[in-house]
C-alpha positions in Angstrom: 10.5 9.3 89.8 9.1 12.5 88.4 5.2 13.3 88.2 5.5 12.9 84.4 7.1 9.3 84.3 4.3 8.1 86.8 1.7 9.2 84.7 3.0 7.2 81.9 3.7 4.4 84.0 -0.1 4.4 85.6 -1.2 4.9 82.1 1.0 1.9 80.7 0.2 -0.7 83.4 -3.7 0.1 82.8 -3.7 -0.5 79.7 -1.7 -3.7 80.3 -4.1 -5.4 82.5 -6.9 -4.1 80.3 -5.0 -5.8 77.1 -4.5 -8.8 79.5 -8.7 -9.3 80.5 -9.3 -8.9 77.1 -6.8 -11.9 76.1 -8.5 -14.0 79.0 -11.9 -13.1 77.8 -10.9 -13.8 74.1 -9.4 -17.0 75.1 -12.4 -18.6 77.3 -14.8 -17.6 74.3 -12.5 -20.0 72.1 -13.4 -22.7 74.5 -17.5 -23.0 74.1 -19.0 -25.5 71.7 -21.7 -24.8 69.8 -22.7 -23.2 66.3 -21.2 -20.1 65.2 -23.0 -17.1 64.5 -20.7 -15.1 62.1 -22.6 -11.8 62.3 -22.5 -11.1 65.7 -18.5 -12.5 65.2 -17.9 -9.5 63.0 -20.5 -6.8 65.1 -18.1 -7.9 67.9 -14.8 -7.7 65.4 -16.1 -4.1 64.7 -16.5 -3.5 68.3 -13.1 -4.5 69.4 -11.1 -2.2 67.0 -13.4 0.7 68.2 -12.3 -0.2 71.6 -8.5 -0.4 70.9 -8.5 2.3 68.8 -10.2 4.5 71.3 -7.7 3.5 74.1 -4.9 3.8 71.7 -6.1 7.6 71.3 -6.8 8.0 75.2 -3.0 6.8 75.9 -1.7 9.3 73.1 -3.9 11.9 74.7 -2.6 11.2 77.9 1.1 11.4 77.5 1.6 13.4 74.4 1.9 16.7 76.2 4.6 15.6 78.4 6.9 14.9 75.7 9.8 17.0 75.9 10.2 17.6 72.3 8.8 20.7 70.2 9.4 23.4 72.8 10.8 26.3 71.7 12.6 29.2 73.6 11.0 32.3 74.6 12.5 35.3 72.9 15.3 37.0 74.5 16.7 32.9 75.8 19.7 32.3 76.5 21.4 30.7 73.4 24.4 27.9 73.5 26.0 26.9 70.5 27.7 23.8 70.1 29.4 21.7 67.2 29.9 17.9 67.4 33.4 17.1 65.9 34.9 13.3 65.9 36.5 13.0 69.8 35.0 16.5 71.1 32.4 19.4 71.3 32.9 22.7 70.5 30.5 24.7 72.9 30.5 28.5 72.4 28.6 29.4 75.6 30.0 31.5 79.1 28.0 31.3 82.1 24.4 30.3 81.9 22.1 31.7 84.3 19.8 28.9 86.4 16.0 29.4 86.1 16.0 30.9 82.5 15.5 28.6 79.6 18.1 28.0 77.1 17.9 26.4 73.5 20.9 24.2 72.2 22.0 24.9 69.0 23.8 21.9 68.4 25.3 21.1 65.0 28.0 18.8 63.2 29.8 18.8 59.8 30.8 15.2 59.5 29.1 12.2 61.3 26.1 11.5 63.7 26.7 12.2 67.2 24.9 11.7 70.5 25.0 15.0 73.2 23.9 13.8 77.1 24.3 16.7 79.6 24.5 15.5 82.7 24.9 17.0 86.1 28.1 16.8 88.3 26.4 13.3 90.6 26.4 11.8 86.8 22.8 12.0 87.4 21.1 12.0 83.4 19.6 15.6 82.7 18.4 15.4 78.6 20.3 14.2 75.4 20.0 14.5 71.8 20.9 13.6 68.9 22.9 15.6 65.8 23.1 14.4 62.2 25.3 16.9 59.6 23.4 19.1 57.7 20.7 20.0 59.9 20.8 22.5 63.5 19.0 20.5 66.5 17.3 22.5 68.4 16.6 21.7 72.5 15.5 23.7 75.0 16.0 23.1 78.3 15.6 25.1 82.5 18.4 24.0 84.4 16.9 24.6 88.1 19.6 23.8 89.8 22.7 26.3 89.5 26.2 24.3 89.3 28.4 22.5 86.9 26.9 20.5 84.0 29.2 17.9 81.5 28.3 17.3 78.0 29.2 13.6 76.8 29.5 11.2 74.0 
């Protein structure tokens, strides 16, 4: 498990047992008797949303810059250009140097199709997805040198 994907999954399970105590706490407050004071029900209404909304924006914080998505190639990148077709890719690339980003042109003039690289193990490197009409852009380091397959 990579660095990133334990982050989220620390992140995740925190806020899971903090959304569970809150449930408990909710639910044993349901069980007192007694006469109901319906200000401090809505000071604590307006309290609550301030707390889920600030640990909604601390999870966003924590994760956001990890996602893979928005990067964009340094000038000079290697550049591979590929067009989806029903039943295969066309990829218009030679040898691609390890170490050196490249960015995946990838485009399609009839249908939606989906792109996974993955590595010769059939171990899951990055995938996207190409609708007609528009170039998807991905740019990705392959730090390993070897061979790579592009499937469906």
């Amino acid at each position: 498990m990579s660095s990133t994907a334990l982050l989220i999954a620390i992140a995740y399970g925190v806020a899971t047992i903090v959304g569970a105590l809150v449930f408990l706490g909710l639910w044993r407050s349901t069980r007192r008797r007694g006469a109901v004071d319906t200000e401090a029900l809505a000071r604590r209404e307006t309290a609550w949303l301030l707390v889920v909304l600030a640990g909604l924006l601390a999870l966003l914080l924590a994760t956001i810059f990890f996602t893979p998505y928005g990067a964009s190639a340094p000038p000079g990148a290697q550049v591979v250009e590929i067009e989806a077709r029903q039943f295969a890719f066309i990829v218009d690339a030679g040898e691609i140097r390890a170490g050196e980003p490249v960015e995946f042109r990838l485009t399609t003039p009839d249908v939606n199709h989906g792109l996974g690289v993955y590595t010769e193990g059939d171990r899951f490197v990055f995938q996207a997805q190409i609708v007609p009409g528009y170039v998807t852009t991905v740019v990705h380091t392959f730090h390993e040198p070897g061979t790579y397959k592009i499937l469906c």
